[in-house]
N, C-alpha and C positions, 0 to 999 in steps of 0.2 A: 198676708197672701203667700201660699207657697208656691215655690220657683216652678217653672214647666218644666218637666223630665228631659232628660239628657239622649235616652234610652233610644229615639228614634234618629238624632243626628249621626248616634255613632254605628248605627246599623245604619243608616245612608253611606256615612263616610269608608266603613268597612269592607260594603258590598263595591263602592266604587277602586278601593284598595287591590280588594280579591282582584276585582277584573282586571286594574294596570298590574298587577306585582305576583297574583297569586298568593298563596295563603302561609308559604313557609318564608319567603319573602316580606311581606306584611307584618311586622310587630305591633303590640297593643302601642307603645309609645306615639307612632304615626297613628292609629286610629284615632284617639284622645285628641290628637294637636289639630287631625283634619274636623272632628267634630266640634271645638272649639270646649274639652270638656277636660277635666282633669282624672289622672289616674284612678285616682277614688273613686270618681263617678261611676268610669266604668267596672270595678268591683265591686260598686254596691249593685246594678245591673247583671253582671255575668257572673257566672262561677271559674270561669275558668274563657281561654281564647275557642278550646270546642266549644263551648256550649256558644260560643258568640257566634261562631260561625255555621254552627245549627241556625240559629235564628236566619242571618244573613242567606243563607240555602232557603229557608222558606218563605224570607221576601222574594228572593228570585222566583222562587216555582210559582209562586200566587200571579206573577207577572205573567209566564209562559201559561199555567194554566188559564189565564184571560185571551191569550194566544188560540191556545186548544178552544176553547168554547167557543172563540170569534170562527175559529176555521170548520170547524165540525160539526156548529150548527146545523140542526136539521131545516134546510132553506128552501126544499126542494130539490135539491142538487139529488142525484146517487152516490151513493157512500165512497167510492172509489172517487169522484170527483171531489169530494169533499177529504180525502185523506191528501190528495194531490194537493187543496189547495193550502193546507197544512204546510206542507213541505216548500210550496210557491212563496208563502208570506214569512215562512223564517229566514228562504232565502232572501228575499228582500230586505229584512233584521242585517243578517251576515253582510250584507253587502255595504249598508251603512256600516258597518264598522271595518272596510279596504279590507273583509275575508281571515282578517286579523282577530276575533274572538272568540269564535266558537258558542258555546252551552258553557256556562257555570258549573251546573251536574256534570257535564261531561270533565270538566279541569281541574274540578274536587274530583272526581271519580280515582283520574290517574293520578295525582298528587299526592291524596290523603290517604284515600282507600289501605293501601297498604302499613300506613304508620299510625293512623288511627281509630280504632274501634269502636267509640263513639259516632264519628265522623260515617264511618263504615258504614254500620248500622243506619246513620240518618239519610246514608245515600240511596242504601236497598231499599228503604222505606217510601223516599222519593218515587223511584221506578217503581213501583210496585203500583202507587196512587196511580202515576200520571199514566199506565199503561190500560186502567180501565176506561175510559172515553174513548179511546183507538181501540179494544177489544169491542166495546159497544158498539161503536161504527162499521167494526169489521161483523162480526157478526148481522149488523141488520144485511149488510151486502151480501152472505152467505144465506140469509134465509129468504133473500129476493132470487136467487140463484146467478146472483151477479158477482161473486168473488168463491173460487174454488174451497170448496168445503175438507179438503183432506187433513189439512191441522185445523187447531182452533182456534178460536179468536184474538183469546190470551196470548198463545204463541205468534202466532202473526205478528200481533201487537208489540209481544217483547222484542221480533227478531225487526220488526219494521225501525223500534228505536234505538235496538243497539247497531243495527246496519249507519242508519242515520246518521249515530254520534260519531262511526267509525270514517265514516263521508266527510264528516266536519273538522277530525284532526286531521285530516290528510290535505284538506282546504289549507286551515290553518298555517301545516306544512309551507306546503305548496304559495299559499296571499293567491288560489286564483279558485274561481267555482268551479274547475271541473270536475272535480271530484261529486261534486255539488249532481251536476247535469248529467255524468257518469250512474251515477244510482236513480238520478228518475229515472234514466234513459233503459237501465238494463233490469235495474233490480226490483223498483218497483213495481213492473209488470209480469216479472215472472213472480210477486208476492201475490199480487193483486188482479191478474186475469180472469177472465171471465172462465165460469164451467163449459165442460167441454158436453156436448150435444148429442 
């Protein structure tokens, strides 16, 4: 009988690394000893620590995007109520972690982005996915005439997440939500107002 795969312990233990240590911080040696797996293992799994922390990025986003779908649901709500409530339940996320975490995308972004181009690439590619369900949503509120039609969807959508993440390092900063309460309060109503009449 052959052994069960190693492959998912250390992408458990990896991602929980990322998030105490970061990713330049984090050595394979520590992945392997928290997965309970030996070096080999994880060379016969990864090509290299990019390509592992590829993987580990896209456990994460499968988590938030279960995030996204719970929040954007079409429930009845209006799309603006439903992007709000987006922003309501990550703050809730943030908060179990004492304001101390942030987005993963967001900590690879400024981390790696720059020293990695793998890494790089798999970040753009991230945004890029996660930014069509909030184009969708924005959009239906645009064609309801309940969110200002003058950029589109797409945009909105980019400028609503990078605002977001930029809300989240400053939390981060800061260990308090106002940053947090700051952007619903100012920014996301001047994204997300209703047309004018």
């Amino acid at each position: 009988m052959s052994k069960p795969s190693l492959r998912p312990n250390l992408i458990a233990a990896g991602h929980d690394l990322f998030w105490q240590n970061g990713y330049a911080a984090t050595g394979v040696r520590e992945i392997v000893a928290a997965a309970g797996a030996s070096p080999g293992s994880f060379t016969n799994h990864f090509a290299s620590k990019e390509d592992f922390a590829g993987e580990v990025l896209e456990r994460y986003f499968a988590y938030v995007c279960g995030l996204v779908d719970e929040a954007l649901a079409d429930d009845g709500l209006p799309p603006v109520a439903r992007l709000r409530r987006y922003l309501d339940l990550i703050t809730s996320k943030l908060e179990e972690a004492d304001w101390a975490r942030g987005c993963m995308v967001g900590n690879f972004s400024l981390e790696t982005a720059p020293t990695s181009e793998p890494l790089r690439q798999k970040l753009a590619d991230i945004f890029m996915r996660w930014r069509q369900p909030f184009a969708a949503c924005i959009a239906q509120g645009q064609a309801r005439g309940e969110i200002a039609d003058a950029f589109s969807a797409e945009d909105l959508a980019d400028v609503l997440l990078a605002s977001w993440q930029g809300a989240m390092l400053r939390m981060k900063v800061e260990r308090d939500p106002a940053p947090l309460e700051r952007f619903k309060t100012i920014v996301f109503p001047l994204l997300f107002g209703k047309t004018s009449s």
